[in-house]
C-alpha positions as CSV (number, residue, x, y, z in Angstrom):
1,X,2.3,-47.8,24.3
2,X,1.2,-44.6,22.9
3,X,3.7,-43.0,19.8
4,X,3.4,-40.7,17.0
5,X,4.8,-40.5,14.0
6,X,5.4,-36.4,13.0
7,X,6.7,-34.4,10.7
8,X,9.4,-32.5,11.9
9,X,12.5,-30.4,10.1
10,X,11.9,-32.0,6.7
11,X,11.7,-35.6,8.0
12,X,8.9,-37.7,9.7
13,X,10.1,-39.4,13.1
14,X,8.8,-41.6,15.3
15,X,8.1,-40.5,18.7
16,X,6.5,-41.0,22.3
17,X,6.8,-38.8,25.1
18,X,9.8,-38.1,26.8
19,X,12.0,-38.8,23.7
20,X,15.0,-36.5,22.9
21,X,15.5,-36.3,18.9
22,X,17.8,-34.0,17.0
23,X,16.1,-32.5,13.6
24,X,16.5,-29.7,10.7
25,X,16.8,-25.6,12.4
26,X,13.0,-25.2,13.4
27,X,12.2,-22.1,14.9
28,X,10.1,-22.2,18.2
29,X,8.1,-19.7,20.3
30,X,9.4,-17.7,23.0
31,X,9.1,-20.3,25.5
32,X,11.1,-22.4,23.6
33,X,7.7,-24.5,22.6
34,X,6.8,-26.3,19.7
35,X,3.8,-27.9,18.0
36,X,4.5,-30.9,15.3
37,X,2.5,-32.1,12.9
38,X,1.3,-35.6,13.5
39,X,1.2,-37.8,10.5
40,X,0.3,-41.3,12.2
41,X,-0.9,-41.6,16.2
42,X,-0.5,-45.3,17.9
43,X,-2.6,-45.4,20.9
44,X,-2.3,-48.8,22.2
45,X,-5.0,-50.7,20.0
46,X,-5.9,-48.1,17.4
47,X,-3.9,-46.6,14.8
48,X,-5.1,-43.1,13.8
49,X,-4.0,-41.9,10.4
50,X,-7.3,-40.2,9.0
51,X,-6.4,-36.8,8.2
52,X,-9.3,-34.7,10.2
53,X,-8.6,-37.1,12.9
54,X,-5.0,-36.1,13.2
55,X,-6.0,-32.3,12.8
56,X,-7.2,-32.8,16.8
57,X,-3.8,-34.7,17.8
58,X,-0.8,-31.7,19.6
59,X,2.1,-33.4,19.8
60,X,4.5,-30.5,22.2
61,X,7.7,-30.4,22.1
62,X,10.5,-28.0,24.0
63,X,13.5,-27.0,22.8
64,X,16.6,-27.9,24.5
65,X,19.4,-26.3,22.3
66,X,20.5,-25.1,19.3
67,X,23.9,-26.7,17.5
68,X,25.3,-27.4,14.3
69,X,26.6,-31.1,13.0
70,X,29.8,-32.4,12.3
71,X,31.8,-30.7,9.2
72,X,31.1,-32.3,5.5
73,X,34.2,-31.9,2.9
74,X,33.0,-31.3,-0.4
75,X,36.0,-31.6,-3.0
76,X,35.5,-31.6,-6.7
77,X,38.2,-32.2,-9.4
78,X,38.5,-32.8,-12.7
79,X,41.4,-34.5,-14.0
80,X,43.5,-32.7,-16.7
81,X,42.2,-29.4,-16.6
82,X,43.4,-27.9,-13.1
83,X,40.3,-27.5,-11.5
84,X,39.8,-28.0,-8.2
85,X,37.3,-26.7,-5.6
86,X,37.1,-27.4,-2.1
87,X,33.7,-26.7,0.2
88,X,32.9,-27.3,4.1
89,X,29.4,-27.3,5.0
90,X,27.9,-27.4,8.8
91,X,24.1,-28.4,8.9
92,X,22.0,-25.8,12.0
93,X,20.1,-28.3,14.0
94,X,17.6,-28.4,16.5
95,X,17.7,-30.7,19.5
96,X,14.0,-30.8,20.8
97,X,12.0,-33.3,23.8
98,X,8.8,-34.3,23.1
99,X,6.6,-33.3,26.4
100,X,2.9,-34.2,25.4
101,X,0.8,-35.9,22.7
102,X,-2.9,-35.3,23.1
């Protein structure tokens, strides 16, 4: 089983192609490509993880659509005083499918 692990909207996930994962706004060409950064490559029996190795390894993605998560309340209060403040917050993310790692 080949996978990857790559760096991708501020996280690292663990992929293999033909996975669908949703990350962090990334912006992509206009194909809708995308190149990831591999940080670790599992190719059956060897585990690559040398960093001019992993300079070779593409790992492709294409972008399937852009959305935004769920709404996040933010409330803050402090007793006695009468303050209050009240904040919504929506997160842009990026829903991508891995195509190829080479």
């Amino acid at each position: 089983m080949v996978y990857a692990v790559v760096r991708a909207g501020g996280r690292q996930e663990k992929v293999s192609v033909g996975d669908i994962i949703t990350v962090n706004r990334v912006a992509a060409d206009e194909k809708g490509k995308l190149e990831l950064p591999a940080v670790l490559v599992v190719d059956g029996k060897s585990i690559t993880s040398d960093a001019s190795a992993l300079a070779k390894v593409k790992v492709t993605a294409e972008v399937l659509e852009d959305l935004r998560g769920p709404k996040i309340i933010i409330q803050k209060y402090k007793n006695k005083t009468g303050y209050k403040k009240r904040q919504g917050h929506r997160q842009e993310l990026t829903r991508i499918k891995i195509t190829d790692i080479k």
